[in-house]
DRENMARZA-779671 format. One record per residue: x negated, y negated, z of N, C-alpha, C, O, CB in turn. Coordinates in nm, 3 decimals, decimal comma. Glycine has a CB too. Layout:
# DRENMARZA-779671
X/Y/Z/X/Y/Z/X/Y/Z/X/Y/Z/X/Y/Z
...
//
This chain:
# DRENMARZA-779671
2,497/-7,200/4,679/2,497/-7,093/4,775/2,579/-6,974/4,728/2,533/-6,860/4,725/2,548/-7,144/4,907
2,675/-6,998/4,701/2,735/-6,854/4,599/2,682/-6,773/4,507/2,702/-6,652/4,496/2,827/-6,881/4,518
2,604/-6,851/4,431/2,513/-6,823/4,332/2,401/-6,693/4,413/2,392/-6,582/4,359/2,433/-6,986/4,283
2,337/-6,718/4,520/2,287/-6,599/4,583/2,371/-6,495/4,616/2,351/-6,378/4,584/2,227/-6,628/4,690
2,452/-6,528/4,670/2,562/-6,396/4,740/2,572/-6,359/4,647/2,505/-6,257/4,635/2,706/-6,404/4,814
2,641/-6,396/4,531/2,673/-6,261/4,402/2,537/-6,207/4,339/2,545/-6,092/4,296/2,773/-6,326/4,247
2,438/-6,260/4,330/2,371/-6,215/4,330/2,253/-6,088/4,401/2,173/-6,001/4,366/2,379/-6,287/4,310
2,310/-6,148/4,514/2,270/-6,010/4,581/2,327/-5,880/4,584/2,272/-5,774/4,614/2,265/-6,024/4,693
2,473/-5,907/4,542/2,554/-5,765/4,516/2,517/-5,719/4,410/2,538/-5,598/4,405/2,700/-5,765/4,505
2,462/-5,769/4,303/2,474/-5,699/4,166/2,336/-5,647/4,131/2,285/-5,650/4,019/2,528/-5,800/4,048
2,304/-5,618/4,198/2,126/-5,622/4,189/2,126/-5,434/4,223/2,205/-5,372/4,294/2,017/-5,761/4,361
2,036/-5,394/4,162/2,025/-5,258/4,148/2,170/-5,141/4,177/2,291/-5,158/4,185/1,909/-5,234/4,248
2,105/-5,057/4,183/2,217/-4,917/4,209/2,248/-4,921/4,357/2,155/-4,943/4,434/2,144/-4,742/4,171
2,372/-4,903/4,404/2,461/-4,865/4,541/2,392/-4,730/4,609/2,362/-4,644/4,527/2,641/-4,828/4,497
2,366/-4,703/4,736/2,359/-4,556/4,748/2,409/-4,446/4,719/2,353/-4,337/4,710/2,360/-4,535/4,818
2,582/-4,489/4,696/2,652/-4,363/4,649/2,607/-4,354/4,527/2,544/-4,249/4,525/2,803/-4,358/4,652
2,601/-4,418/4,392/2,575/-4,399/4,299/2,455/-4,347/4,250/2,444/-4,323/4,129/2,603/-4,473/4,268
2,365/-4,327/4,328/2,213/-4,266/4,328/2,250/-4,143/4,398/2,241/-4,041/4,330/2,083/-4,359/4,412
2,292/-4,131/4,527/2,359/-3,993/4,554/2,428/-3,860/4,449/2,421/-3,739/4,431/2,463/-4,038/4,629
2,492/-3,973/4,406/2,587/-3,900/4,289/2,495/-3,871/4,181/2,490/-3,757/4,133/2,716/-3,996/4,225
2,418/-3,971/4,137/2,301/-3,852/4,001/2,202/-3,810/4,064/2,150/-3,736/3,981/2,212/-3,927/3,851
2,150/-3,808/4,141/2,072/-3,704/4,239/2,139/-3,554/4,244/2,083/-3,445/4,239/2,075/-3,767/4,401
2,277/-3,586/4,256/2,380/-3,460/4,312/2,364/-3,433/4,157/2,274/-3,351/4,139/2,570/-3,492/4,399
2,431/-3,481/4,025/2,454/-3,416/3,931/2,324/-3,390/3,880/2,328/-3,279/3,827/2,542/-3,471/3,853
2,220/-3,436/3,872/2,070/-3,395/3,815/2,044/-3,257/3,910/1,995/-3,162/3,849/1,931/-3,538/3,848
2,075/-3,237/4,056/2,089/-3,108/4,063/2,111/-2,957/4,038/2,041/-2,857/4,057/2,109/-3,119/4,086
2,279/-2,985/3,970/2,379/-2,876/3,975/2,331/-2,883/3,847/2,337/-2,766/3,811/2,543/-2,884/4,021
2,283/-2,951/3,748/2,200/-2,922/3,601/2,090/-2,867/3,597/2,047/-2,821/3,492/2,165/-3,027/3,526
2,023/-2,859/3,712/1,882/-2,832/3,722/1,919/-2,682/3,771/1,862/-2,588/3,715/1,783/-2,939/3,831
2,022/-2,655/3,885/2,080/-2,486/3,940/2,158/-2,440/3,766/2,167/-2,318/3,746/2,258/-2,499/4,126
2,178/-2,476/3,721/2,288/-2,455/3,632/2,140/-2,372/3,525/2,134/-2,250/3,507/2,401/-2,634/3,567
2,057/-2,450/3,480/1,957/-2,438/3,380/1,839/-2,316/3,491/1,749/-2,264/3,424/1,883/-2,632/3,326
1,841/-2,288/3,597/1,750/-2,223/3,674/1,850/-2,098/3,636/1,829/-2,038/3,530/1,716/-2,277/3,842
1,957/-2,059/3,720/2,073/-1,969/3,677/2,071/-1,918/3,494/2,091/-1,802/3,458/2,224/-2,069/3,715
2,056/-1,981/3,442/2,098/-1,938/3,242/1,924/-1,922/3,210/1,908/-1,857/3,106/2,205/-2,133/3,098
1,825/-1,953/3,256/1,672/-1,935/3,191/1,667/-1,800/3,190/1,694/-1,748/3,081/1,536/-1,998/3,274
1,631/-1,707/3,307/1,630/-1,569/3,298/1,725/-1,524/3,251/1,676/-1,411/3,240/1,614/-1,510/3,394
1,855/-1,509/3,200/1,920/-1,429/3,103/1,864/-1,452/2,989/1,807/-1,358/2,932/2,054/-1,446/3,093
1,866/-1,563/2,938/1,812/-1,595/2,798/1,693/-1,557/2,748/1,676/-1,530/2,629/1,806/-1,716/2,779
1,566/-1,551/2,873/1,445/-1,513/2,814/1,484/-1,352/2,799/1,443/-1,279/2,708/1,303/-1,554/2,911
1,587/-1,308/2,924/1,598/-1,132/2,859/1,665/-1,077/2,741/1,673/-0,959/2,706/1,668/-1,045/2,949
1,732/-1,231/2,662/1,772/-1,192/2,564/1,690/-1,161/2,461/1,702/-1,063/2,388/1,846/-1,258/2,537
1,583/-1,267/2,453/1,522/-1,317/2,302/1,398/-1,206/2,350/1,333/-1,189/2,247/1,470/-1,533/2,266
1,338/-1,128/2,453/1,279/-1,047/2,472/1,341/-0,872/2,421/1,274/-0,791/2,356/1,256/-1,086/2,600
1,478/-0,852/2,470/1,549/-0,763/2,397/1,507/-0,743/2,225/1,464/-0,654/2,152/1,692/-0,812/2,418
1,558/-0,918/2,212/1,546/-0,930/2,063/1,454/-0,862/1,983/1,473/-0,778/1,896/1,525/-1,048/2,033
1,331/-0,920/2,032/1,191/-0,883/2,026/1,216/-0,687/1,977/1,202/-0,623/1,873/1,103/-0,927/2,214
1,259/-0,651/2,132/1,185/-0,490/2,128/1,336/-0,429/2,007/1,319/-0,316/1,960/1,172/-0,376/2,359
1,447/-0,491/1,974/1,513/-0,448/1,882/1,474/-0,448/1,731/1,507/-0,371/1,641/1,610/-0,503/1,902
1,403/-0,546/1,731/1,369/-0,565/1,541/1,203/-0,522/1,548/1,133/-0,514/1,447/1,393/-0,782/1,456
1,157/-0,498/1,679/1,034/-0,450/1,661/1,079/-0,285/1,610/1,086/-0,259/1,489/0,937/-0,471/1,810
1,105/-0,192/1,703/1,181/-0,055/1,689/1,243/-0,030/1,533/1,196/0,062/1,467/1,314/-0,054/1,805
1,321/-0,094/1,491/1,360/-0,128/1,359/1,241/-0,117/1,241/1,231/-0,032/1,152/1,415/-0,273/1,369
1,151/-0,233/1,271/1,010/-0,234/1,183/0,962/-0,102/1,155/0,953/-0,042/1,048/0,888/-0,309/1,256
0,916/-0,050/1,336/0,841/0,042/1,297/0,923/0,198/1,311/0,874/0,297/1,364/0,712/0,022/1,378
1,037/0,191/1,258/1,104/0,290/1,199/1,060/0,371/1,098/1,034/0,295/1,005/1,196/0,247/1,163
1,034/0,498/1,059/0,976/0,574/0,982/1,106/0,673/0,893/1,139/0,784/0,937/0,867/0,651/1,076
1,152/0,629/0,798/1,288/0,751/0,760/1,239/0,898/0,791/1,285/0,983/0,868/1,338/0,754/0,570
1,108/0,900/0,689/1,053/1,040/0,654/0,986/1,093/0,810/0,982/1,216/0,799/0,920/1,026/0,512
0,947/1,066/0,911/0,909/1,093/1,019/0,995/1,070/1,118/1,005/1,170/1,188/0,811/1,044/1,034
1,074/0,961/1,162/1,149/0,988/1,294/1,271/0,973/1,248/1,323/0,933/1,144/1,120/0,897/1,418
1,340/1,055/1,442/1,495/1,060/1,433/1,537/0,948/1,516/1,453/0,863/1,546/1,563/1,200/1,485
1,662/0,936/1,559/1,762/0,857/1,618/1,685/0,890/1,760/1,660/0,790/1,827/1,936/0,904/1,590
1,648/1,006/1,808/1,592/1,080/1,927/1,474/0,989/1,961/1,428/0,948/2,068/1,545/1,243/1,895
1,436/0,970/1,817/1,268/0,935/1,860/1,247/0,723/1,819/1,148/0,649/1,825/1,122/1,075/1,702
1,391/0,698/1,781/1,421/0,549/1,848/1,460/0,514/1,971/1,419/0,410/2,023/1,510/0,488/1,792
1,547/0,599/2,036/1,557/0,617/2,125/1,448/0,601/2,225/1,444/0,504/2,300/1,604/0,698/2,113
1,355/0,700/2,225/1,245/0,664/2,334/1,118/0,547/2,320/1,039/0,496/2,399/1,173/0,798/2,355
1,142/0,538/2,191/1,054/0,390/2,106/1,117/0,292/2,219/1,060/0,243/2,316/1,115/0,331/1,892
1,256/0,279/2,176/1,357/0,136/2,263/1,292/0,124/2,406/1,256/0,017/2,455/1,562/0,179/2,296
1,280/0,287/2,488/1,293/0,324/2,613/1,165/0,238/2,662/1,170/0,162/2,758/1,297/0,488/2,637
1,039/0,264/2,576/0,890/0,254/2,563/0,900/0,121/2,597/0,895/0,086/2,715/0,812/0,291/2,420
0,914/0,035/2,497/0,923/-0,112/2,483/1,027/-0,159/2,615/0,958/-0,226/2,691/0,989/-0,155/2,315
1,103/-0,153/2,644/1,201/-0,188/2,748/1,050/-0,191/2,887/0,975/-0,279/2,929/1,365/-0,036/2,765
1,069/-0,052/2,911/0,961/-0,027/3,010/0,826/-0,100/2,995/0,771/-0,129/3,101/0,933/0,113/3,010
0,771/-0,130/2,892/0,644/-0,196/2,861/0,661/-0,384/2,909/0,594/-0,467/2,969/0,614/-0,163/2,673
0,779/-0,379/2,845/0,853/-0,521/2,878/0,891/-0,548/2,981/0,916/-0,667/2,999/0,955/-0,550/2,820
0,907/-0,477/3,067/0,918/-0,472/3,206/1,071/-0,527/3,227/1,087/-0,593/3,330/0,797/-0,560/3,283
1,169/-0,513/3,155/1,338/-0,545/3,139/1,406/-0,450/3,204/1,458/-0,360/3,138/1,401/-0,545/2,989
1,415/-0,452/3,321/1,469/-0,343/3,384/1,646/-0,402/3,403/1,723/-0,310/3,434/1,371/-0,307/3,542
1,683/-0,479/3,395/1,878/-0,465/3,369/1,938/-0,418/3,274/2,055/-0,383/3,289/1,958/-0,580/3,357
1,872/-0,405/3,147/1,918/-0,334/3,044/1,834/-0,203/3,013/1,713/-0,188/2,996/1,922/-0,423/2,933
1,970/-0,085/3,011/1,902/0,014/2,989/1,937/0,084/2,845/2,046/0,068/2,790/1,918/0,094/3,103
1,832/0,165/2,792/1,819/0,190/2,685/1,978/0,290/2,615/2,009/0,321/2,500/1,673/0,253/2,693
2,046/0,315/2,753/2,179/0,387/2,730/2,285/0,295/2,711/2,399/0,340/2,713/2,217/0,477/2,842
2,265/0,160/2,691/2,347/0,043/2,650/2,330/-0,014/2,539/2,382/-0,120/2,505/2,341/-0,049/2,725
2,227/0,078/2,450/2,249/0,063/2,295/2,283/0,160/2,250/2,287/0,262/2,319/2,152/0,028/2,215
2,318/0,160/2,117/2,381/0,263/2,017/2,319/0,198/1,885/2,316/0,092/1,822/2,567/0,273/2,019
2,262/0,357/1,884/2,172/0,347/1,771/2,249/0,517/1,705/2,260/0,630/1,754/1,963/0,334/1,828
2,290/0,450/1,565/2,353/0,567/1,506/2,312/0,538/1,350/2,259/0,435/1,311/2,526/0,577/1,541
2,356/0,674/1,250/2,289/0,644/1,150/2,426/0,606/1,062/2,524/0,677/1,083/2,183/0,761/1,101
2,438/0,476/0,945/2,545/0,479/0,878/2,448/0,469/0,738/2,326/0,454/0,732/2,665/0,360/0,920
2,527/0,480/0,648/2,507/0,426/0,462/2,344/0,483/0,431/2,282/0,432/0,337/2,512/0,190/0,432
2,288/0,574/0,502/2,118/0,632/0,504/2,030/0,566/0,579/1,912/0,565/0,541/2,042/0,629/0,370
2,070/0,497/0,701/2,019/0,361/0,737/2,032/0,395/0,920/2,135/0,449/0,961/2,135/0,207/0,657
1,930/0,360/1,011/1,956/0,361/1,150/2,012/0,239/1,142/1,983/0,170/1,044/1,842/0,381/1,253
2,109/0,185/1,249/2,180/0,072/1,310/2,119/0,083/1,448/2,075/0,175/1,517/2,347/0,081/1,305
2,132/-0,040/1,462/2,058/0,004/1,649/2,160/-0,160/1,663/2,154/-0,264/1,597/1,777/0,000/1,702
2,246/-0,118/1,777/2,359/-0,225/1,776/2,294/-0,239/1,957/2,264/-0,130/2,005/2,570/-0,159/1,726
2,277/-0,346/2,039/2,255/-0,348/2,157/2,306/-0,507/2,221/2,249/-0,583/2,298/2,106/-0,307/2,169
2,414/-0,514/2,164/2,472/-0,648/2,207/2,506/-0,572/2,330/2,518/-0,451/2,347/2,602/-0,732/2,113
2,520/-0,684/2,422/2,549/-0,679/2,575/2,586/-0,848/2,597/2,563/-0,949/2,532/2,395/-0,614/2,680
2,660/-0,816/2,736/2,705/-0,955/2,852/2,623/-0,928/2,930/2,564/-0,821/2,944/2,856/-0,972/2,935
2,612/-1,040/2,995/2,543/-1,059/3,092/2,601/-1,156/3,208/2,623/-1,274/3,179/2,430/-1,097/3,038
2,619/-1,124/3,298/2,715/-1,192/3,422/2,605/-1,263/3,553/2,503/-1,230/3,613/2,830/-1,040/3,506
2,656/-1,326/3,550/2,539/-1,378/3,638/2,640/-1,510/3,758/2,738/-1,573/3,718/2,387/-1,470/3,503
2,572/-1,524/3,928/2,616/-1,633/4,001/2,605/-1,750/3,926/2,512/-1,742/3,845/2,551/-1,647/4,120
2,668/-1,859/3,922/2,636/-2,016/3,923/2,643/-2,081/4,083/2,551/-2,070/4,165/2,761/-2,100/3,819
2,707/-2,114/4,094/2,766/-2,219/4,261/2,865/-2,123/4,305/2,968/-2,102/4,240/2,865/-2,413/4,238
2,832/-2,053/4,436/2,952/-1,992/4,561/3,016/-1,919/4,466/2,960/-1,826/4,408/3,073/-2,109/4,656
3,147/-1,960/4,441/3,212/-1,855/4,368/3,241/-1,834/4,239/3,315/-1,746/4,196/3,302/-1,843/4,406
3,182/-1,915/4,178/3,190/-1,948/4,020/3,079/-1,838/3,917/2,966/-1,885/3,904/3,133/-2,133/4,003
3,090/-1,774/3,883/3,050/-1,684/3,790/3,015/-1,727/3,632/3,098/-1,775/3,555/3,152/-1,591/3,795
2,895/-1,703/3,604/2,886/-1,739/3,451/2,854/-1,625/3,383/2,801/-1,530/3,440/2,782/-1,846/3,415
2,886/-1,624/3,237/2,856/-1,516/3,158/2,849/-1,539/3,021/2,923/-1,617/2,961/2,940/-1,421/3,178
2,727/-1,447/2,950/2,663/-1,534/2,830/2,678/-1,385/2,764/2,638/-1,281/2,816/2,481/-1,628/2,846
2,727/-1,394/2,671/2,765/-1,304/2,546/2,660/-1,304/2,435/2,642/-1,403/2,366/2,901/-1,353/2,481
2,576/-1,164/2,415/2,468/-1,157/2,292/2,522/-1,042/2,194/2,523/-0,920/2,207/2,299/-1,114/2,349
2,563/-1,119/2,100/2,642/-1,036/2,014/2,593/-1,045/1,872/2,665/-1,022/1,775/2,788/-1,074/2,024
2,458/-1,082/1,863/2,403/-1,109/1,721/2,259/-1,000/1,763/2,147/-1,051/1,766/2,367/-1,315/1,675
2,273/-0,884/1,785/2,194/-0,787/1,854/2,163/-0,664/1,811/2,079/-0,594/1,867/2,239/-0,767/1,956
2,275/-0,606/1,639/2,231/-0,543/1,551/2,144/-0,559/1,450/2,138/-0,661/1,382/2,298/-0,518/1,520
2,056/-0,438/1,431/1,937/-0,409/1,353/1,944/-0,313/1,244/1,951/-0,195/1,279/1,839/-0,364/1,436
1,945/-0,334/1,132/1,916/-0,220/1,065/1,780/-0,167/1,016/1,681/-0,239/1,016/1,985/-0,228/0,972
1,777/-0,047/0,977/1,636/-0,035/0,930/1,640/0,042/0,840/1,735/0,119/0,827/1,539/0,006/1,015
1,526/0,036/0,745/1,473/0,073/0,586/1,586/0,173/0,520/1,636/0,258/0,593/1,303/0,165/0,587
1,614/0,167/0,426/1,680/0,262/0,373/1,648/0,404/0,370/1,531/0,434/0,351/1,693/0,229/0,272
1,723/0,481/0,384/1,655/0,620/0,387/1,636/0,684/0,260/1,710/0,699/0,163/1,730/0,715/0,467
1,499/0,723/0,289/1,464/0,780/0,124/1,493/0,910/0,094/1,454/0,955/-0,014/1,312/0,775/0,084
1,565/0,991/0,185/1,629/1,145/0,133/1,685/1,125/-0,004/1,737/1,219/-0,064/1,764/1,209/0,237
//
């Protein structure tokens, strides 16, 4: 007769303990809902930065006319938190740089704040043939 009683205790998961990964399979699931849209606006950034870069022209365009390239693509991309006045695109060594690292701040849970740093976000482009 003992032999059942312990047996009946040891037999599957407790409610709290199903509660509890229910609860943490949650706050992973808010956690990963919260960080998806920054990230796709990163690797989309990405995109319209080394695209702009590509189709850089030395002998035909200026810094002016990356500028509204960036603006183009942003708007086409439909990325409206980052604006094209949060890069810096300047010319060094005969060469455009187009530097557009940014943070990004975002809610997690009530009062907890997360923030994801893109700092691998400079581009250079073709050498200049002057």
């Amino acid at each position: 007769m003992n032999k059942t009683i312990s047996s009946r205790r040891q037999r599957g998961a407790s409610f709290w303990s199903f509660a509890g990964n229910v609860f943490l399979l949650g706050v992973f699931l808010l956690i990963i809902l919260r960080i998806a849209p920054a990230y796709m606006e990163y690797l989309t950034i990405k995109d319209i930065i080394e695209r702009a870069a590509q189709e850089y022209d030395p002998e035909r365009n200026t810094i002016q006319d990356v500028h509204v390239r960036v603006r183009k693509l942003l708007l086409t991309n439909q990325v409206y938190d980052f604006k094209v006045e949060d890069i810096e695109i300047f010319r060094e060594r005969g060469r455009i740089v187009i530097d557009a690292n940014y943070e990004r701040r975002f809610p997690l849970l009530w009062i907890v704040d997360g923030v994801m740093t893109f700092d691998d976000l400079i581009v250079e482009t073709e050498l200049n043939r002057d």
